[in-house]
C-alpha positions as CSV (number, residue, x, y, z in Angstrom):
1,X,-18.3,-6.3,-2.8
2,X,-17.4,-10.0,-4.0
3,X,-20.8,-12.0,-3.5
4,X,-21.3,-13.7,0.0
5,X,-18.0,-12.0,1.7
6,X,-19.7,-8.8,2.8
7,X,-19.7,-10.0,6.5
8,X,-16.5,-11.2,6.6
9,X,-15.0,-7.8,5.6
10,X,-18.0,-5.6,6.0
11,X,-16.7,-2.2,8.2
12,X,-12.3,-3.2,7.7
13,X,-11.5,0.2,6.3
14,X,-8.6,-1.3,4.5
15,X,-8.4,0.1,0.8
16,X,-5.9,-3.0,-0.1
17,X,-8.9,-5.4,1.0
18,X,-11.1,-3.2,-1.1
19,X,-9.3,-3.6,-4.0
20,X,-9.4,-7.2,-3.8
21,X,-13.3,-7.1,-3.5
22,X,-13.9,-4.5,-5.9
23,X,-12.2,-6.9,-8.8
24,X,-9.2,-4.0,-9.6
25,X,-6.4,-6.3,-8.7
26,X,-5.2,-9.1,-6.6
27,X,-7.7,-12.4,-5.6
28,X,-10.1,-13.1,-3.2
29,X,-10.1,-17.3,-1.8
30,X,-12.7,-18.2,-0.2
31,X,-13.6,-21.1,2.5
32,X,-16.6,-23.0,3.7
33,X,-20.5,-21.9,2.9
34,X,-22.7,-20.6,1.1
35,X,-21.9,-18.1,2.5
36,X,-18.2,-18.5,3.2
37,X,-17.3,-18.6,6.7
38,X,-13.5,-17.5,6.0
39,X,-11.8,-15.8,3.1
40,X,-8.3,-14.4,2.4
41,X,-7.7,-10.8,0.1
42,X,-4.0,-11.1,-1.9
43,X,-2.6,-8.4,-3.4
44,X,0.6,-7.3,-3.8
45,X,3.0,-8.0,-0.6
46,X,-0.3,-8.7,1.7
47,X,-2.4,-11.7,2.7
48,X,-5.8,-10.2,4.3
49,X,-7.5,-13.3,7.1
50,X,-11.1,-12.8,7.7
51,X,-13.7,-14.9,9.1
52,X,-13.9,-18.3,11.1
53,X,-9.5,-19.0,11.3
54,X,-8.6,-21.6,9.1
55,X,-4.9,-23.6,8.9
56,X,-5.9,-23.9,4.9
57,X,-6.0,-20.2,3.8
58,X,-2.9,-19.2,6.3
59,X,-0.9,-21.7,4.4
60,X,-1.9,-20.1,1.5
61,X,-0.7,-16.6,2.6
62,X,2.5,-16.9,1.9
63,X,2.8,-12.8,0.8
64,X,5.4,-11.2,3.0
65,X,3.3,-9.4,4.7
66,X,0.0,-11.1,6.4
67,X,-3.3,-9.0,8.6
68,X,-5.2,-10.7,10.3
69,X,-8.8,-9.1,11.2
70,X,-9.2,-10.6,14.5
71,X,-6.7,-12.2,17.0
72,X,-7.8,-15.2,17.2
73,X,-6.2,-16.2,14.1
74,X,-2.7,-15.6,15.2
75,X,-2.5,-18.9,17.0
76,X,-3.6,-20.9,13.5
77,X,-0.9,-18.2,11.4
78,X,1.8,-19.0,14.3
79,X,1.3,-22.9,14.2
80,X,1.3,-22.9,10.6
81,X,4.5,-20.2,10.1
82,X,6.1,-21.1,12.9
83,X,8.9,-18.6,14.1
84,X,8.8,-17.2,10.1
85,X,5.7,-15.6,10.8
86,X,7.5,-12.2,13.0
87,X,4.6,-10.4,14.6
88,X,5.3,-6.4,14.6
89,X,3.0,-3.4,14.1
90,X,1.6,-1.0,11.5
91,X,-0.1,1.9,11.7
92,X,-4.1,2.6,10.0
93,X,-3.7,6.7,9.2
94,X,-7.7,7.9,9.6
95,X,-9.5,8.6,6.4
96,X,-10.1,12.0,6.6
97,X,-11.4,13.7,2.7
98,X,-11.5,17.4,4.1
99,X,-8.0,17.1,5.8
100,X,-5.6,18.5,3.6
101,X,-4.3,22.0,3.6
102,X,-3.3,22.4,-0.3
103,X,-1.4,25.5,0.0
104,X,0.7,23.7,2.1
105,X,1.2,21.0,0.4
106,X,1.9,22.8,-2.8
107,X,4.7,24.6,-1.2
108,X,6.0,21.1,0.2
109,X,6.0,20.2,-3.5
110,X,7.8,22.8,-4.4
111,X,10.9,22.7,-2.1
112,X,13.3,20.7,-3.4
113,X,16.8,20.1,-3.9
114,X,18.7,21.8,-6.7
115,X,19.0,19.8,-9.9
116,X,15.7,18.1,-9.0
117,X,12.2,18.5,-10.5
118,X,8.7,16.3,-9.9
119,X,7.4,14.4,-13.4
120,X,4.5,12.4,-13.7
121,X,5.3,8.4,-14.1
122,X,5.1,8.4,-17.6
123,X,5.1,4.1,-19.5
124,X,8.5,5.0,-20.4
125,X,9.4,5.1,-16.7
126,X,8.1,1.3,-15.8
127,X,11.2,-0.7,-17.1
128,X,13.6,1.8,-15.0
129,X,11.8,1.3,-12.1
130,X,10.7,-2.2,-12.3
131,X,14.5,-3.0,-12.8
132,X,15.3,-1.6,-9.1
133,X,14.2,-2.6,-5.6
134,X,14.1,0.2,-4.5
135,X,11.3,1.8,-6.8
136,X,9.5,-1.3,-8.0
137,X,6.8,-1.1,-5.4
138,X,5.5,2.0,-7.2
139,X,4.4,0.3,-10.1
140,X,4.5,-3.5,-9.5
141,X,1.0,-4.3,-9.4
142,X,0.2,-3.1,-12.1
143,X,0.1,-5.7,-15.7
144,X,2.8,-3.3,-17.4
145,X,3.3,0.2,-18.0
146,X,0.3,0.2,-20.0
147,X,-2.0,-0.4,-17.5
148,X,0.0,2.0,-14.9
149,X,-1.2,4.9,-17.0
150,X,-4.5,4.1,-17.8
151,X,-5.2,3.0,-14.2
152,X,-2.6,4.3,-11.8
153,X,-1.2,7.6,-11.0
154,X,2.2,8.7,-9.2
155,X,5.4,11.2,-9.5
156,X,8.9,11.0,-9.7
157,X,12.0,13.1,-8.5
158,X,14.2,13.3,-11.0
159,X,17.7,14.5,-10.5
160,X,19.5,14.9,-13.8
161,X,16.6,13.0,-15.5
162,X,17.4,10.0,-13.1
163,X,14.4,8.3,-11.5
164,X,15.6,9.1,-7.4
165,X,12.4,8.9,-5.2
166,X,8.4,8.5,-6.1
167,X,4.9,8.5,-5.1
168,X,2.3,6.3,-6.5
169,X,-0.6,4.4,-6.6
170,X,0.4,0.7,-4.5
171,X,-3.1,-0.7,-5.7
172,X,-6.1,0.9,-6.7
173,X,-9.9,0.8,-5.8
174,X,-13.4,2.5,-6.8
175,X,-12.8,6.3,-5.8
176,X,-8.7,6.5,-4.5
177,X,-5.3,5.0,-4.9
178,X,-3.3,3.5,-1.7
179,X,0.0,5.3,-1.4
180,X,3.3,3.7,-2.1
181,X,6.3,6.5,-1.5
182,X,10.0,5.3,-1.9
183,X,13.6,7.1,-1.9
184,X,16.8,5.5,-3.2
185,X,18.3,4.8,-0.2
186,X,21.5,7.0,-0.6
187,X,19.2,10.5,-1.2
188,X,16.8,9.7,2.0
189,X,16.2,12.4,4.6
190,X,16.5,15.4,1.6
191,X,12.9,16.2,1.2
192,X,12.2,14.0,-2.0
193,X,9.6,11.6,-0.6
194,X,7.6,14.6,1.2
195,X,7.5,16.6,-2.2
196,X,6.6,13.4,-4.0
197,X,3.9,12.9,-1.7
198,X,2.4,16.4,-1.5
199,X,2.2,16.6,-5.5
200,X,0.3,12.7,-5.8
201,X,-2.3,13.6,-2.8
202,X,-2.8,17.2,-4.8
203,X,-3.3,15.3,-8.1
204,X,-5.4,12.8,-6.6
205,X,-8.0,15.5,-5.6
206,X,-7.3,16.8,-8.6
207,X,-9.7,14.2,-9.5
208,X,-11.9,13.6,-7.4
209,X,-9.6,10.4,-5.4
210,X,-9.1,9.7,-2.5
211,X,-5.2,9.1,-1.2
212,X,-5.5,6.6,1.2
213,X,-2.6,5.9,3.3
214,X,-1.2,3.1,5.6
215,X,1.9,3.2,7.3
216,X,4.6,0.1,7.5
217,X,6.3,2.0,10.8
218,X,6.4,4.7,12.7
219,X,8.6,7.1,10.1
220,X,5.7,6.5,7.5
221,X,3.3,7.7,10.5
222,X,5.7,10.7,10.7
223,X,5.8,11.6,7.2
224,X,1.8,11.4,7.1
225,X,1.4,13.6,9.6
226,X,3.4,15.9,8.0
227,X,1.5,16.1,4.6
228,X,-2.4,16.5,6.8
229,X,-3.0,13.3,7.8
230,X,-3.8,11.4,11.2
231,X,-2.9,8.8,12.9
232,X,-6.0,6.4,13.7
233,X,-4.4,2.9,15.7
234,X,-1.5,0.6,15.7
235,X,-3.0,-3.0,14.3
236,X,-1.3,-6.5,14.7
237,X,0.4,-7.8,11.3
238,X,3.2,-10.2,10.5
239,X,6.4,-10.1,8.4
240,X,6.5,-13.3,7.0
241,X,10.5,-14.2,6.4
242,X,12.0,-16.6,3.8
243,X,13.1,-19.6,4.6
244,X,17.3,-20.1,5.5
245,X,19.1,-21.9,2.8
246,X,21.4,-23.3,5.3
């Protein structure tokens, strides 16, 4: 872990803070010390508080979505957000290595709609899928699609060779991936996203990786349980919003 910030994050079983720590992607800022006394991991759409609160690093989360580690720094991101910073709740899924039932997630993998098929995300893929909102979460923190396929890993549905739903790897650390899964939102509620993510957690253990998995709301808890995993708590977070132009 990044030098002097092992108490401050020490036991968070958050892979998006690991990340961060680990040096893979995203920045660590760090307050007060030797040692630091606060710090704040950014990577990606999240802004991870640790520590002693401090008004300096919450104004500096300005990611859409913020954690906090411990309540007491909701006051400090409340009086510096104001009524921008919407509290609401996601969902840690438990960590579980031995948890997955492969045959059945190789039959999940297979059942899909006609005219669809699973690829690999492939460098050719990137632009597409950087180009829509829908699907540039599966490959937006990565530099380019360079670096995507030397150090991600994910899977597409294609329907008629058209990018329409993924799995990938959100951000990376030392031993596992965090899972991003999208769907066009026209082709939801088909099957795509459950395929997609049965083949990425099979090609993670594949090789040896761990598919870690944190849920935004209580249809990505549903979706996890499905493919093996389970749910561990709900945790406090905060949806930052833009500002109004008016």
């Amino acid at each position: 872990m990044e030098n002097g910030l092992t108490g401050l994050f020490d036991g968070w079983e958050e892979t998006m803070v690991w990340t961060c720590l680990q040096g893979h992607m995203g920045q660590v800022v760090a307050e007060g010390g030797p040692p630091p006394v606060s710090a704040l991991c950014a990577v990606g759409d999240f802004c991870f508080l640790a520590g002693f609160p401090s008004r300096t690093l919450a104004a500096q989360a300005d990611r859409p979505i913020l954690v906090p580690r411990t309540m007491d720094w909701i006051p400090v991101i409340r009086s510096v957000w104001g009524t921008r910073a919407v509290p609401f709740l996601r969902y840690a899924i438990r960590k579980e290595p031995d948890v997955f039932d492969r045959s059945w997630l190789a039959d999940c993998a297979a059942t899909l709609p006609e005219g669809v098929i699973l690829s690999p995300i492939r460098a050719a893929h990137i632009p597409l899928l950087m180009s829509q909102p829908w699907s540039r979460d599966l490959c937006g923190n990565f530099r380019d699609g360079a670096d995507f396929v030397r150090r991600g890993l994910g899977v597409l549905a294609l329907w008629d060779g058209v990018p329409v739903a993924g799995a990938a790897s959100y951000t990376v650390y030392d031993g596992g991936i965090e899972i991003e899964i999208d769907t066009r939102p026209d082709l939801r509620r088909r099957g795509l996203a459950l395929a997609c993510g049965a083949r990425l957690i099979l090609d993670c253990l594949d090789r040896g990786l761990y598919p870690s998995w944190d849920a935004h709301d209580l249809r990505s808890v549903a979706l996890a349980e499905k493919l093996g995993y389970h749910l561990d708590r709900p945790y406090q977070a905060f949806l930052l919003e833009r500002p109004s132009l008016s």
